[in-house]
N, C-alpha and C positions, 0 to 999 in steps of 0.2 A: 561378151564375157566379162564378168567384172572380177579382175584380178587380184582384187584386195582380198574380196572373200576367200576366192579360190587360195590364195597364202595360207588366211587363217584356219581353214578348213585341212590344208592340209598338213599343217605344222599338231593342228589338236588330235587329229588321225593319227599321226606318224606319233605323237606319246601314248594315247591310248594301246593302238595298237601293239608300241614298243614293250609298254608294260605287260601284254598279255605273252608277246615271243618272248624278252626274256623269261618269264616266269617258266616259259618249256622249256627253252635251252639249258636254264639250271636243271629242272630236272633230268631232261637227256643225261647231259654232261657228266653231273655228280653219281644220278642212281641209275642210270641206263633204260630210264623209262620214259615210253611215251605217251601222256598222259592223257590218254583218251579220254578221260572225267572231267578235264578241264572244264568244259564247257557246263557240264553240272553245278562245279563248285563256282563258275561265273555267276549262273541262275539262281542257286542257295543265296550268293551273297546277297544278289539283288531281291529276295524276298526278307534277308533280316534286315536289310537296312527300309524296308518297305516297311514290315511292322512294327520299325520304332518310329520311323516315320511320321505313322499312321497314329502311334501314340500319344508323340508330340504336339501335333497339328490339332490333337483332342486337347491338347492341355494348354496349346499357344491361343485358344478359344476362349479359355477364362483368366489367363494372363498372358503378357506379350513378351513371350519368348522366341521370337522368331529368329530374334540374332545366332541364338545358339542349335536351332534345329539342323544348319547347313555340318558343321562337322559332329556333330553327335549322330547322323545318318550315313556320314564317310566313315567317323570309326565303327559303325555298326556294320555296315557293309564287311570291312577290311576285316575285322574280327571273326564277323560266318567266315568267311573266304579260308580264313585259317585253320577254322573248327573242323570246318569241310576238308582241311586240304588232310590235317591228322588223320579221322577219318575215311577216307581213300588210302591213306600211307599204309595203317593198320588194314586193311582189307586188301588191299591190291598188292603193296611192297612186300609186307614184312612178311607173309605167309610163302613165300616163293620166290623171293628175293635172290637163296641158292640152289636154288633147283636148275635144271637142265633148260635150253632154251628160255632163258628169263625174257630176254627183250620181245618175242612172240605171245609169250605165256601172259607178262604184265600188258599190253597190249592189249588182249581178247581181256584178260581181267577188265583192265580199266573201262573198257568199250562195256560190257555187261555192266559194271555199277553204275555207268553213267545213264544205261538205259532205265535198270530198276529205280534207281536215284530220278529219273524224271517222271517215270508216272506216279512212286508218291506224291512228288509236289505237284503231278496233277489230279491227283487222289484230295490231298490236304487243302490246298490254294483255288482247284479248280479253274478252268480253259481258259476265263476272263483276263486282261491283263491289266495291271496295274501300272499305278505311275509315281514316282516319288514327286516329293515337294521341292520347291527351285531351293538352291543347296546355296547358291554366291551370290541371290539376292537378283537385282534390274539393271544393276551400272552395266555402262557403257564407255570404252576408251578409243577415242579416236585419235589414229596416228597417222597424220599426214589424209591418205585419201581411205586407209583400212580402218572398221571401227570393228574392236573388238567386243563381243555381247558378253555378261557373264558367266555363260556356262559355260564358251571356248575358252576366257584368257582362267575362269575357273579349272579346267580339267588340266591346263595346260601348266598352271604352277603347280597342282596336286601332284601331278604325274611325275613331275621333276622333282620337284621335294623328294615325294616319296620314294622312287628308284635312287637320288643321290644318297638318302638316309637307308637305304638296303645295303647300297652298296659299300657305304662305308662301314655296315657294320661287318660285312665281308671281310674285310679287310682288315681293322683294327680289334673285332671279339675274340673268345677264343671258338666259339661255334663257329663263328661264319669262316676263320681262317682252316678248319674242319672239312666246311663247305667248300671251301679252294681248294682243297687238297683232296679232297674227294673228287672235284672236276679238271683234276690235273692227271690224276692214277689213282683208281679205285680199290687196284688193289695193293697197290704200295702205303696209300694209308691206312687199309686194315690192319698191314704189318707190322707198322709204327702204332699199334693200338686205338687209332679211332674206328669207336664202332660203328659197323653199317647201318645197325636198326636203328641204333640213336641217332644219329646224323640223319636220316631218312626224314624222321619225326621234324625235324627243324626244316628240311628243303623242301617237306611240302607242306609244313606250315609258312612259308618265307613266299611259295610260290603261290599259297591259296590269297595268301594277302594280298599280293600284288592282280591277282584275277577277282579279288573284293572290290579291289579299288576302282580296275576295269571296267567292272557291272554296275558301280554307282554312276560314274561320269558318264558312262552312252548312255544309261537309264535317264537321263533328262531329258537326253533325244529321243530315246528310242524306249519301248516300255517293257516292263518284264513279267515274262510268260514261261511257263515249265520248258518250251523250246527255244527259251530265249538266247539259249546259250550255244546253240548250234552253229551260225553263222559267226560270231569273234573266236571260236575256236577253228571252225576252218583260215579263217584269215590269222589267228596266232600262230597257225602250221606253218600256215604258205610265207608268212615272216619271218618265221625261223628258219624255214625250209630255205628262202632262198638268203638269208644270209650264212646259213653254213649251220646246221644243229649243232650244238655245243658253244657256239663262239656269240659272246653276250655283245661287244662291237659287232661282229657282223649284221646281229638284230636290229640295233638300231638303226644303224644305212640302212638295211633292207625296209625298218620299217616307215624311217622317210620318204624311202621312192616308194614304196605302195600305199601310201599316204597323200604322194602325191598327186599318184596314177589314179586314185578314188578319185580325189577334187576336183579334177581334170575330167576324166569321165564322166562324171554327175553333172559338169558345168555344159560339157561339150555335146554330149548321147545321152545323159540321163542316168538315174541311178539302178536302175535296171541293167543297164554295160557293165558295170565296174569290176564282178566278180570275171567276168569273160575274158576283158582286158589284163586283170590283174593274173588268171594265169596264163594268159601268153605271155606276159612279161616272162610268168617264171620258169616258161619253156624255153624260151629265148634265153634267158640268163645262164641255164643250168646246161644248156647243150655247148655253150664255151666253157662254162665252168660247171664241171659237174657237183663241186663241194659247195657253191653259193659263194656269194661275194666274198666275203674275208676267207671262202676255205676251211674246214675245219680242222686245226690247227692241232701241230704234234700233242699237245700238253690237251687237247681234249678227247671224247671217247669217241670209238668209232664202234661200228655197230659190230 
């Protein structure tokens, strides 16, 4: 087993994958929904960043713009992801938002858009899968005995840029401080006048982006297809799930150990175990701890 890999493998897992659980746990947390579309607004993204792509690569043919095709594909990406994520907000949230039984209601919503949402794109795009153009270029970094290629140590500063630049804007806008407050007590901030449909609009535009960004970095490895988004939404669950829904640290430990448990897997039994492995981990995890590793915590929602 060669250890190097298996690090870096699991270190670019554990951001991708963190990127896609917290993108749920805000939503749980703030609007009490479980965003079964995620995996749709995954797929979207990875078709818009495909056809600028796709347009680029026409145009880096009679000049040489290659430098610039790798983040004009990521923002194109991130952007569907957000168009997408408004989108779902307006069809799934806002219509039923106060209605009786929301968290079941938003639920079966979001599961139905995410089904109709994938046979247009297999209507539009058709069965074939597509592949984006390499985004961070051939470098290669070697550290010591592990050599980083550039799609890993690529996804691996995107991912962190961009969740650190989310999160500060959390924290220091007046939206995002909205966005806390709405994942703190949902309905203590409506009392204090932030509105729910407004604030909605921002948390799943906040959370499409960051499942934009998801579908460009594994779309190097992996290609994208109208189902493409089925399997990083099971695994953005089971991320969140077993770090505690609501709780954005808990995501990230969670999604370092099944980040790990993947590279581990894949190195040890093959890539074919990993979803097996990965939930018994999180049967194992959740029957000591039924709220997932950090718990979910007074100041987030419970169902």
């Amino acid at each position: 087993m060669d250890l190097g890999f298996v690090i870096v493998s699991a270190v670019t897992l554990a951001c991708i994958y963190g990127t896609l659980a917290i993108g749920i746990s805000i939503t749980w947390s703030s609007l009490g929904l479980i965003n079964m579309a995620y995996g749709l607004t995954f797929a979207t993204a990875g078709y818009g960043a495909w056809l600028v792509g796709d347009q680029l690569q026409a145009i880096d043919a009679i000049s040489d713009t290659t430098w610039i095709v790798g983040p004009i594909v990521i923002l194109a990406g991130i952007l569907t992801g957000a168009a997408c994520g408004v989108v779902i907000c307006a069809v799934t949230f806002i219509p039923i938002h106060d209605k009786p039984n929301f968290t079941v209601r938003g639920l079966i919503a979001s599961l139905a858009v995410s089904l109709i949402g994938t046979q247009v794109l297999l209507q539009v795009f058709g069965p074939r899968a597509k592949s984006l153009p390499p985004l961070f270029g051939d470098w290669e970094l070697p550290i010591g005995n592990v050599v980083i290629t550039a799609d890993k140590g690529g996804a691996m500063i995107s991912s962190i840029v961009l969740l650190a630049l989310a999160l500060r804007w959390m924290k220091s806008s007046r939206r995002g401080l909205e966005i806390r407050a709405m994942m703190m007590n949902p309905h203590a901030a409506s009392l204090v006048g932030i509105g729910v449909r407004r604030t909605g609009f921002y948390v799943m535009a906040l959370t499409g982006a960051l499942a934009g960004l998801a579908s460009v970095l594994l779309s190097q490895t992996y290609y994208i297809s109208p189902f493409s988004g089925l399997t990083p939404l099971i695994k953005g669950l089971s991320v969140a799930l077993l770090g505690g829904l609501g709780s954005v640290n808990g995501a990230i430990v969670a999604a370092v150990i099944l980040g790990t448990n993947e590279a581990l897997t894949s190195a040890l039994l093959g890539g074919q175990y990993a979803l097996i492995t990965q939930f018994l981990l999180i049967i194992i995890v959740l029957l000591f701890r039924p709220r997932g590793i950090a718990g979910i915590l007074d100041k987030a929602r419970e169902a």
